[in-house]
LUMLO-867750 format. One record per residue (C-alpha): residue in three letters; x, y, z. Coordinates in steps of 0.001 Angstrom, whole numbers, plus 524288, in hexadecimal, padded with zeros to 5 digits. Layout:
AlaXYZ
...
//
This chain:
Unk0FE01BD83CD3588
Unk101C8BE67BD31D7
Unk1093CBEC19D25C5
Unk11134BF83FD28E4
Unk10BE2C021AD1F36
Unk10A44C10E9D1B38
Unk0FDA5C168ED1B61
Unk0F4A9C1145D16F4
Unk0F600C04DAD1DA7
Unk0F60BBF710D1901
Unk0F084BECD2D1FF6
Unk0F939BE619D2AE5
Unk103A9BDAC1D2961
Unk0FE01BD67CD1F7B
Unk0FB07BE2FAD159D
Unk0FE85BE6E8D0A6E
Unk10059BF2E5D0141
Unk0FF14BF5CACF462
Unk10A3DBEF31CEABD
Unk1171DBF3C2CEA93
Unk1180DBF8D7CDE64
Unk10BABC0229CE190
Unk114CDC07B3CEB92
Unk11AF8C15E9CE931
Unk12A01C1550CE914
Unk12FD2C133ECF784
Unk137BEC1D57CFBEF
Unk143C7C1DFDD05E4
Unk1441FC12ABD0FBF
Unk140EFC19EFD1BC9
Unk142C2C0D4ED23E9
Unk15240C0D9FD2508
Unk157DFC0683D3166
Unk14A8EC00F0D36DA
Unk14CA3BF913D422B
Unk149ACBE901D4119
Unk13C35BE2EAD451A
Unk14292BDD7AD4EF8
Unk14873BEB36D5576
Unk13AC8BF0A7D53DA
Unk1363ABF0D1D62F2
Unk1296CBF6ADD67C2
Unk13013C0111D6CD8
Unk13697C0572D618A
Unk12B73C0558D599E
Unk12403C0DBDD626A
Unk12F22C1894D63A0
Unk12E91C1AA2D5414
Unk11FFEC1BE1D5457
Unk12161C248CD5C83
Unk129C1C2C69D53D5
Unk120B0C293CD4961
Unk1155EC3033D4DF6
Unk11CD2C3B84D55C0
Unk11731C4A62D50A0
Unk127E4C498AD4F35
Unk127F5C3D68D4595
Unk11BA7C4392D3CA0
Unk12115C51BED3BC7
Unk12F2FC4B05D34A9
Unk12857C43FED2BB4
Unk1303EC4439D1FC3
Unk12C85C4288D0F94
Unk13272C34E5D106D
Unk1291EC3253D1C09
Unk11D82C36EDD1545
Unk120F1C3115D0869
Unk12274C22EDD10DF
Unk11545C2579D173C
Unk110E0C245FD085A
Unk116EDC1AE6D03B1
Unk11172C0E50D02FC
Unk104ABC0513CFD8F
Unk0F7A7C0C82D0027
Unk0FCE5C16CFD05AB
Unk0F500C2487D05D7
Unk0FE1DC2BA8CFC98
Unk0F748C330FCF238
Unk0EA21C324BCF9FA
Unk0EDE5C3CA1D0340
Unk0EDAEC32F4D0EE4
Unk0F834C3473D1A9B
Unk0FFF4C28F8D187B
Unk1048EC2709D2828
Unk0FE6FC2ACBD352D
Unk0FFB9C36B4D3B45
Unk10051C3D28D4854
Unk0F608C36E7D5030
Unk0F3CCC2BB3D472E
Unk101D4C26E5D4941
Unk10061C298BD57FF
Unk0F2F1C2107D580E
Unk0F9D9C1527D5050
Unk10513C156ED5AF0
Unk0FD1CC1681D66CD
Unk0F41AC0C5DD616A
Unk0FFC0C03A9D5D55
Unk104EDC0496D6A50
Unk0F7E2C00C1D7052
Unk0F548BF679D67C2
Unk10457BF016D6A14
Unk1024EBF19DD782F
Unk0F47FBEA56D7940
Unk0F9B0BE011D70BB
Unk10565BDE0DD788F
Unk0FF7BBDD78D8533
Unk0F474BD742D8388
Unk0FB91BCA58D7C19
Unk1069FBCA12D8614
Unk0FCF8BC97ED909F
Unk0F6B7BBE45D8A98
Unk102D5BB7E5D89C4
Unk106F9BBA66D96E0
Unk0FA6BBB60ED9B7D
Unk0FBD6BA860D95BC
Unk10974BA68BD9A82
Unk1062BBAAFBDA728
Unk0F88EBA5DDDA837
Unk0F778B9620DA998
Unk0EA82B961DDA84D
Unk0EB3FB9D1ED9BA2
Unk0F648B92CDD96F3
Unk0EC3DB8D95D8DF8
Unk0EDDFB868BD8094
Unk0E24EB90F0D7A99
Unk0EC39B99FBD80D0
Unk0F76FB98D6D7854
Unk0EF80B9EBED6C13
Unk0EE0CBA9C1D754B
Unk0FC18BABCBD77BE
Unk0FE13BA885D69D8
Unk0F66BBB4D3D6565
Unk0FBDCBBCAFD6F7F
Unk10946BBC1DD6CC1
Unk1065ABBCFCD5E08
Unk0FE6BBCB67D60D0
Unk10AB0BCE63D68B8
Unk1130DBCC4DD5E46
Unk10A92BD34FD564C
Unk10E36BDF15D601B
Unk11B22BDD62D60D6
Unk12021BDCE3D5368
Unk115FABE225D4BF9
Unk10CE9BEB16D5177
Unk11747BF513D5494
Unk11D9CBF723D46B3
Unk10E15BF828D4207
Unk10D38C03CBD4B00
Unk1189DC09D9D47A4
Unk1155EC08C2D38CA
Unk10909C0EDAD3CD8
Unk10CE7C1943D4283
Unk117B8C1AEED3886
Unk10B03C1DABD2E73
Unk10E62C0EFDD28EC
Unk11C0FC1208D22DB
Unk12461C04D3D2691
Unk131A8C0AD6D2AB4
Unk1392CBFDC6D2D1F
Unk13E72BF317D259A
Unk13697BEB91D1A46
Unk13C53BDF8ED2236
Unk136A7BE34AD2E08
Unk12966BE62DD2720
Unk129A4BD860D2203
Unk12C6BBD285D2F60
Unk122B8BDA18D367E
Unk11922BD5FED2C91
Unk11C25BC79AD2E47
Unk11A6FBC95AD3D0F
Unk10DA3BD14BD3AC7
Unk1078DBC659D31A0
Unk10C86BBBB4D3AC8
Unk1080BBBFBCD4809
Unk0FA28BC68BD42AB
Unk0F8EFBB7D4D3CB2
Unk0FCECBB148D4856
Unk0F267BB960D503D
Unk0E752BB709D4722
Unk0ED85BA93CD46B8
Unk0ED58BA676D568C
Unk0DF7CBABB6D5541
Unk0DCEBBA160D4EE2
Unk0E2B7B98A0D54EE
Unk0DAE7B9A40D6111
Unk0CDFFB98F4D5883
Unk0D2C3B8BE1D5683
Unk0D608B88EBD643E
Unk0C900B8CE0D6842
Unk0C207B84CAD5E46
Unk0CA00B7891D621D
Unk0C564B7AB7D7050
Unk0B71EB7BF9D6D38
Unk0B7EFB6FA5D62F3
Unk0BF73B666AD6BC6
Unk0BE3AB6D14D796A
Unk0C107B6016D82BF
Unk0CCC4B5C65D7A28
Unk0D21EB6A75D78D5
Unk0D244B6BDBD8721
Unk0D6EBB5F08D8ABC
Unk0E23BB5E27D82ED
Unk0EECAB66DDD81E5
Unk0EDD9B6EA3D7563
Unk0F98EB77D8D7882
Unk1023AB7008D6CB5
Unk0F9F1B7342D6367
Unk0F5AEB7FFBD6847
Unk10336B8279D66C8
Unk103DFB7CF3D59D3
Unk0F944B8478D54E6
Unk0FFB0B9161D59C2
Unk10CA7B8DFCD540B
Unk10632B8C9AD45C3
Unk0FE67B9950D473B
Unk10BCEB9E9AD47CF
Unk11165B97E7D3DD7
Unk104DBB9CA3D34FC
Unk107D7BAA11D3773
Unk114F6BA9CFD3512
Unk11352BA2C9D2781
Unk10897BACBBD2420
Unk11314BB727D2813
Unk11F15BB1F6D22C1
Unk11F71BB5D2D1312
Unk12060BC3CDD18CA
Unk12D4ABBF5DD1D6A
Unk13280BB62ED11ED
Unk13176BC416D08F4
Unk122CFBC4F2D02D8
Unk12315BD265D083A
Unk12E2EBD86BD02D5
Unk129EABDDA9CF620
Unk12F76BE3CACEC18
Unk12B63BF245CEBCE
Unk1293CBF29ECFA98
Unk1274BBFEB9D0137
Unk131EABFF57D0E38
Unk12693C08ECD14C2
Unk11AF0BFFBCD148B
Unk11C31BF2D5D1D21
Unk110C0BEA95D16E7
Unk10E08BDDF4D0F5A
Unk112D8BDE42D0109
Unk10B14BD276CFBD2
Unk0FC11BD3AACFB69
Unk0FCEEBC3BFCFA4B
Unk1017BBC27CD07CC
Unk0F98CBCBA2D0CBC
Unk0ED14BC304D077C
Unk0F432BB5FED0C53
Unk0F7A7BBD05D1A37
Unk0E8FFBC164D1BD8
Unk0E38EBB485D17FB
Unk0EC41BADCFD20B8
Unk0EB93BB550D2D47
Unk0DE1BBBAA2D2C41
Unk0D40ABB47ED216A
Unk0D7DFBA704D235B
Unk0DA5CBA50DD33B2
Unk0CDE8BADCBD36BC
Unk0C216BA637D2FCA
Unk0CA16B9B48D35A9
Unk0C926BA05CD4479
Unk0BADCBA4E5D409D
Unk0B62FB9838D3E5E
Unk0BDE6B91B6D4910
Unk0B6C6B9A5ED534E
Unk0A9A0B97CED4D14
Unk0ABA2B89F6D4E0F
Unk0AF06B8CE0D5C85
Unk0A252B938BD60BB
Unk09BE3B8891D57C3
Unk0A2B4B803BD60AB
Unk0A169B8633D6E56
Unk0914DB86E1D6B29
Unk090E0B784DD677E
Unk0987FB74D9D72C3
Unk091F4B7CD7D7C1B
Unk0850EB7726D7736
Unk08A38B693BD76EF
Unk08DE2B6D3ED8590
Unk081A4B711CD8957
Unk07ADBB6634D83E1
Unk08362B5D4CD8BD5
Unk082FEB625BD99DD
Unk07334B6358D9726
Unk0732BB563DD934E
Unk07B3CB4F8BD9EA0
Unk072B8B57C1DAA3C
Unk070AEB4D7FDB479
Unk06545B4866DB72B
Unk06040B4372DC508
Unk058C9B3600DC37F
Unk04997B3790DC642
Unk049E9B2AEEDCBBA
Unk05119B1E8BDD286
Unk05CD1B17CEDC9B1
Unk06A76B1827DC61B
Unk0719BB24B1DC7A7
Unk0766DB2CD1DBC63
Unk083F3B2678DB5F0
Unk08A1FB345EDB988
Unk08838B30D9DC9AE
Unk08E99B2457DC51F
Unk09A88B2857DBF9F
Unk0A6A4B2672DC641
Unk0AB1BB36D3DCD66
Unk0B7CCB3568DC312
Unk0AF3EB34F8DB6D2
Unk0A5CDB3F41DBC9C
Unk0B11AB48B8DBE19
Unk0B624B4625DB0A4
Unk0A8AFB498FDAB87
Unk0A788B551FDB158
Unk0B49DB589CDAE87
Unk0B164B5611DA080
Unk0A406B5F1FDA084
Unk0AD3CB6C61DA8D1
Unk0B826B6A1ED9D9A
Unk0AD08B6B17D93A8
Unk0A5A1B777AD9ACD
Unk0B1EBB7D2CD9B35
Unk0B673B7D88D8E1C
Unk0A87CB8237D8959
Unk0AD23B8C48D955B
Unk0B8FFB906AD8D25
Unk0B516B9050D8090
Unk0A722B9A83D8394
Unk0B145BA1BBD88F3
Unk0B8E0BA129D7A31
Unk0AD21BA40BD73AE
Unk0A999BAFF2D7A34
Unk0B9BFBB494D774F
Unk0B69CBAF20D67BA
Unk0AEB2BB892D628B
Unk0B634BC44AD66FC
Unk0C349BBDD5D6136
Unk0BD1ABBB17D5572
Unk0B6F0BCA1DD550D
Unk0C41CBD0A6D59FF
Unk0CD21BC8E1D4F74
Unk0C3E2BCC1DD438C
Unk0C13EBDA25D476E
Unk0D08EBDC70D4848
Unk0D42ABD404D3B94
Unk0CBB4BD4C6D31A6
Unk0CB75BE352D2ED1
Unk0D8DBBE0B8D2E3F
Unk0DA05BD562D24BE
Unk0CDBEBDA90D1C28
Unk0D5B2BE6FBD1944
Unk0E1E8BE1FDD17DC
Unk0DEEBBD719D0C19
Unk0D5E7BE2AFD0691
Unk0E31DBEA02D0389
Unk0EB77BDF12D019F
Unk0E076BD883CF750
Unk0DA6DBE6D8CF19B
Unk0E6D3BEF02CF152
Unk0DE89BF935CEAC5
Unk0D56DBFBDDCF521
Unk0D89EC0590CFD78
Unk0D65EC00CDD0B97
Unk0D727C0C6ED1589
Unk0E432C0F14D1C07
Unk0DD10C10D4D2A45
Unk0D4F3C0316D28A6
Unk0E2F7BFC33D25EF
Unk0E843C0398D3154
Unk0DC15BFFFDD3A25
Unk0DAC4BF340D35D2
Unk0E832BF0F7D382A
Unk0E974BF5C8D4635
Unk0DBF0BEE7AD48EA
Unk0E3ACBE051D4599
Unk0EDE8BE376D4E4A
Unk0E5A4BE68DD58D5
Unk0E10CBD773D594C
Unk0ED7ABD3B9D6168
Unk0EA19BDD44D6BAA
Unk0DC68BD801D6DCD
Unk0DE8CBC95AD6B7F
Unk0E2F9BCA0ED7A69
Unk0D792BD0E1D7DC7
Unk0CF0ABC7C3D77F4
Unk0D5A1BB9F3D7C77
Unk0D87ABBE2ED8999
Unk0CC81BC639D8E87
Unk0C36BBBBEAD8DE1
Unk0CB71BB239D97B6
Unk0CBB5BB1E5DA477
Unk0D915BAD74DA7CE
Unk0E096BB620D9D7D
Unk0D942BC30DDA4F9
Unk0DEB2BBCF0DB293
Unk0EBAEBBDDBDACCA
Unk0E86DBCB0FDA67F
Unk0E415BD1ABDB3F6
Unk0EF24BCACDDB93E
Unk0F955BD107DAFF0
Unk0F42CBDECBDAFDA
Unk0F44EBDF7BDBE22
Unk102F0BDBDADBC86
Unk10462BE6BBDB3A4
Unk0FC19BEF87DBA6C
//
């Protein structure tokens, strides 16, 4: 969720800047004949950070350049602070953009691959996975490549104010929809520990599917007033791509942060509560039913009586029970990490981005926004990491794929 910005940053898609009207006066368009959003391809993007950052690029800088590199909410004019990276700065935001795109994009694709390929893996818990995949390669696709290029380009936005509102809107929607899927699966995983026989028994693919078509339809309503004008204010400065309306930014925080993460807190509390009771409950069960050899003569136990049909169903009954315990230890050793990794990368992020949208007096550190920012993004690179590495089946068709490649 990143705003294009000069130095110092604001906070991601989502941010915001001072008020217009605190704004110096804009100077010359610089952005004449910008290509479309959808003419923007990875490639391109890449060749013109290149020129960005080139010793070439820095030694031509003009007084229009420098006076853009000002310009702009926050920025470090007066204070004596360089208002853009430089030399290996620049270099260190593109290699670490390209990095960043490339883990993203091949780590999601492979999940995806590995469910359409997989049959094992064709699972109903399974579709959240590929929901959150192809939302973090989305995220790659259209978003994270402009962010590098603004970064490297010291946070002046070059392109259209239209494309800066659409690449918002897809920002907001698809960081939503991630934290959204997340959620999602919080609630999958509850319903399996609270009604384990019926969630395994039945076919909950429909409204699996139903749930992952209104996460989607969440996130776009959070991210659709950026598209119906709310950003196009008057007084807007053409060389800062960021949120104009410190409202939104509140409502957009609450929505796709404050609100959905006590939420998938307290559905994975319930669902240790639940695994302990159940395993307990288990326990107490197989303990209980032990069989016990008569000490004397008389009639044999009602179990050596039973017809072989309604044996097998028992037992079948007691393996579908072990094995669902099976699965879900196997979630709760995976919870704890998702849980850590998703509030280590967000909250930094969310914290200091209401701070300046709520306080626009304090002065929040350009390099925090900046780290904070990159440290959100870097969620969709490990949400494959941590949903895949802990099953068996998706590392079969890991190894399996990587020898193929290799």
């Amino acid at each position: 969720m990143s705003t294009y910005r000069v130095h110092p940053r604001a906070p991601r898609a989502h941010r915001a800047g001072a008020d217009p009207e605190a704004q110096g006066q804009a100077g010359a368009d610089p952005r004449g004949g910008a290509p479309g959003f959808a003419t923007w391809s990875l490639s391109t993007v890449l060749s013109s950070l290149w020129g960005a950052w080139s010793p070439r690029a820095m030694g031509n800088l003009s007084a229009a350049d420098v006076l853009l590199a000002g310009r702009g909410p926050g920025t470090g004019g007066g204070t004596g602070e360089p208002a853009g990276l430089e030399g290996p700065g620049a270099a260190a935001a593109l290699v670490g953009g390209v990095l960043l795109i490339g883990a993203v994009l091949a780590g999601n694709t492979l999940v995806c691959v590995s469910v359409a390929a997989e049959r094992a893996l064709q699972t109903p818990t399974n579709y959240f996975i590929v929901s959150l995949a192809a939302a973090d390669l989305l995220l790659a696709l259209l978003v994270l490549p402009l962010f590098v290029y603004s970064e490297v380009q010291g946070g002046v936005w070059l392109l259209s104010p239209g494309l800066c509102d659409a690449l918002m809107a897809m920002d907001v929607m698809l960081c939503t929809a991630s934290i959204f899927n997340l959620c999602a699966i919080s609630v999958d995983r509850f319903v399996a520990v609270a009604v384990p026989l019926r969630y395994n028994s039945q076919s909950w693919g429909g409204r699996q599917l139903l749930l992952i078509g209104a996460t989607w339809l969440l996130s776009a309503a959070v991210a659709a007033p950026l598209l119906c004008g709310l950003n196009d204010a008057r007084g807007r400065d053409p060389a800062v791509c960021r949120l104009e309306n410190r409202d939104y930014v509140v409502y957009s925080s609450l929505c796709s942060f404050f609100l959905p993460c006590p939420l998938m807190l307290l559905l994975y509390w319930a669902t240790f509560r639940g695994l302990r009771r159940w395993e307990a409950a288990r326990r107490t069960k197989l303990h209980g039913r032990a069989p016990r050899r008569p000490s004397g003569p008389g009639p044999p136990p009602a179990e050596a009586l039973a017809p072989p049909e309604a044996t097998r169903a028992e037992h079948a009954r007691r393996r579908r029970g072990v094995q669902i315990t099976g699965q879900e230890r196997k979630a709760m050793r995976v919870l704890p990490m998702v849980v850590g990794a998703f509030l280590v990368c967000w909250t930094p992020f969310f914290v200091v981005h209401v701070t300046g949208a709520l306080c626009p007096a304090c002065a929040v550190p350009p390099r925090l926004v900046s780290a904070v920012t990159w440290l959100g993004y870097v969620n969709s690179a490990i949400n494959p990491v941590i949903y895949t590495a802990f099953n068996a089946e998706f590392r079969t068709v890991f190894r399996k794929a990587l020898r193929l490649c290799c």
